[in-house]
C-alpha positions in Angstrom: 79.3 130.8 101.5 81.9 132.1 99.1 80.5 135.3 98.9 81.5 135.5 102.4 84.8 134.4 102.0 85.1 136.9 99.0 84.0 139.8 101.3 86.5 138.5 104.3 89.4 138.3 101.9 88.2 142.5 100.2 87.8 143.6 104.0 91.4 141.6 105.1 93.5 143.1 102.7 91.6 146.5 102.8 92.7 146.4 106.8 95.8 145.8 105.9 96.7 148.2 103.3 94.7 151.1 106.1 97.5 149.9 108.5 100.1 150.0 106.6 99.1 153.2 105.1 98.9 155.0 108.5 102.6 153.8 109.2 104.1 155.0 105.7 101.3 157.1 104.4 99.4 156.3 101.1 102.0 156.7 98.3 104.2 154.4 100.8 102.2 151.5 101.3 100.9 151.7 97.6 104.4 151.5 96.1 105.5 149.3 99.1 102.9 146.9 98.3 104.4 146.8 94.8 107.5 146.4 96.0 106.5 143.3 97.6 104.6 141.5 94.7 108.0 142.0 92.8 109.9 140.5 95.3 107.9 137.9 96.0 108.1 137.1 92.3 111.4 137.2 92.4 112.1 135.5 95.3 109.6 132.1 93.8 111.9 132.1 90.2 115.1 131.4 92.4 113.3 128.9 95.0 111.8 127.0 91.8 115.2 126.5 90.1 116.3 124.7 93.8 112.9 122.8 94.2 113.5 118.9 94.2 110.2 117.0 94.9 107.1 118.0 93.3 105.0 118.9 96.4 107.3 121.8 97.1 107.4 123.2 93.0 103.2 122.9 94.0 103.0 125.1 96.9 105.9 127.2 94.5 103.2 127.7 92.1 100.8 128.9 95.1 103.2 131.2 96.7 103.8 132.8 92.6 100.4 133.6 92.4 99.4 134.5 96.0 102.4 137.1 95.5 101.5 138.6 92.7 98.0 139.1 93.8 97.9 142.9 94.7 97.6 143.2 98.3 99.6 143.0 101.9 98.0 139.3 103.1 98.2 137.5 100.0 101.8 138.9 99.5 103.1 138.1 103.0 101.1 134.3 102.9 103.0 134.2 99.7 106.5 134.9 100.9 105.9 132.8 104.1 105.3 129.4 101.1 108.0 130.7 99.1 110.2 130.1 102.6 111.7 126.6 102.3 110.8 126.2 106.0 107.5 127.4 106.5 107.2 125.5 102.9 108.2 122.0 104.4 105.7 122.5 107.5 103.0 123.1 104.9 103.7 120.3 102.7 104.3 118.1 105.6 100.2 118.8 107.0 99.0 119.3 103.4 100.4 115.7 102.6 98.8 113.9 105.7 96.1 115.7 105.0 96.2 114.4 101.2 97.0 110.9 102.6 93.9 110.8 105.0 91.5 111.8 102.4 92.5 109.6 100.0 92.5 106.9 101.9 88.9 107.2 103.0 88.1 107.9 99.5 89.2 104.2 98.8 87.4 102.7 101.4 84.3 104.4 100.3 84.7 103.1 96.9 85.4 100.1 98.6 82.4 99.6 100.7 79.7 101.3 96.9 81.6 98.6 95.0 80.0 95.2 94.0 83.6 93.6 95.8 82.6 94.3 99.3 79.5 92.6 99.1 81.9 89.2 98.1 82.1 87.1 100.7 84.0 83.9 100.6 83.3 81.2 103.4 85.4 78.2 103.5 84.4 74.6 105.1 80.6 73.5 106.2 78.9 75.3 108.8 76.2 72.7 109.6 75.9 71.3 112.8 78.3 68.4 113.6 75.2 65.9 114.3 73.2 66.6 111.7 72.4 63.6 109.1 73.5 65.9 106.3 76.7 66.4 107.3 79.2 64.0 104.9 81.6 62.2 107.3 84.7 62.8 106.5 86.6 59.5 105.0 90.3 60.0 106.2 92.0 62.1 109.0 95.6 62.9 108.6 97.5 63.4 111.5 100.8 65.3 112.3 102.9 62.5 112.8 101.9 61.0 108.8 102.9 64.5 107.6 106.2 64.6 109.5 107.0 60.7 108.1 105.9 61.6 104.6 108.2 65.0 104.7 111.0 63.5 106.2 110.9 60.5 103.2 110.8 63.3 100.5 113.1 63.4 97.6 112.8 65.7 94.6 112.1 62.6 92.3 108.7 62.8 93.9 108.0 65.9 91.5 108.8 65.1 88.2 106.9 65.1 85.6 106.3 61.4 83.4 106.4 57.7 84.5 108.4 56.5 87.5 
């Protein structure tokens, strides 16, 4: 598989420079191309001084390098990063994208983890009739909670003999 995206990426830019060569002939597109790595260089030194967050000094870095690779498509997918726009779209998909994976990587941890085999279970689950099951000694109702909070008083907490 990367040997096939190694010989897409040869053949894309070879296109490309044979198109842009037939519009401004060889010496033209060669120095053209040039011309465009320098910019693009350029152009990412003054966009990093004004980055703020560091998503967008990331897909700075990209855009450096994807410039300064020799060739028309790297250049031009460069300068579209390097583009504060086209830069925020990016970041925008790159960071939902981010989000989503990570937060499936948690919940796969999650579920190879010793915690999700925990389970707590509160109360008895035996049938109601059964001998085994303890009677319960004392039933409090609503109306002995409401008297007992209405008679509160903070004396009631303290510590030590009343």
């Amino acid at each position: 598989m990367p040997i096939l995206l190694v010989f897409s990426y040869i053949m894309l830019e070879t296109v490309a420079f044979w198109a842009v060569s037939t519009w401004l002939g060889f010496w033209g597109a060669f120095f053209a191309m040039f011309a465009l790595m320098f910019l693009g260089s350029v152009l990412a030194g003054v966009q990093i001084r004004r980055a703020r967050s560091v998503g967008s000094l990331g897909l700075l870095m990209v855009a450096t390098v994807l410039s300064s690779i020799p060739g028309y498509a790297t250049s031009v997918l460069g300068l579209l990063l390097i583009f504060p726009p086209t830069r925020e779209l990016v970041r925008g998909a790159a960071a939902k994208r981010l989000t989503a994976k990570l937060e499936d990587f948690g919940t796969r941890i999650y579920e190879h983890s010793p915690m999700s085999s925990m389970k707590t279970q509160y109360g008895t689950f035996a049938d109601a009739d059964s001998p085994a099951q303890p009677k319960s000694a004392e039933v409090i109702d609503e109306e002995e909670i409401r008297e007992w909070t209405d008679n509160l008083s903070p004396d009631d907490f303290k510590k030590g003999p009343q």
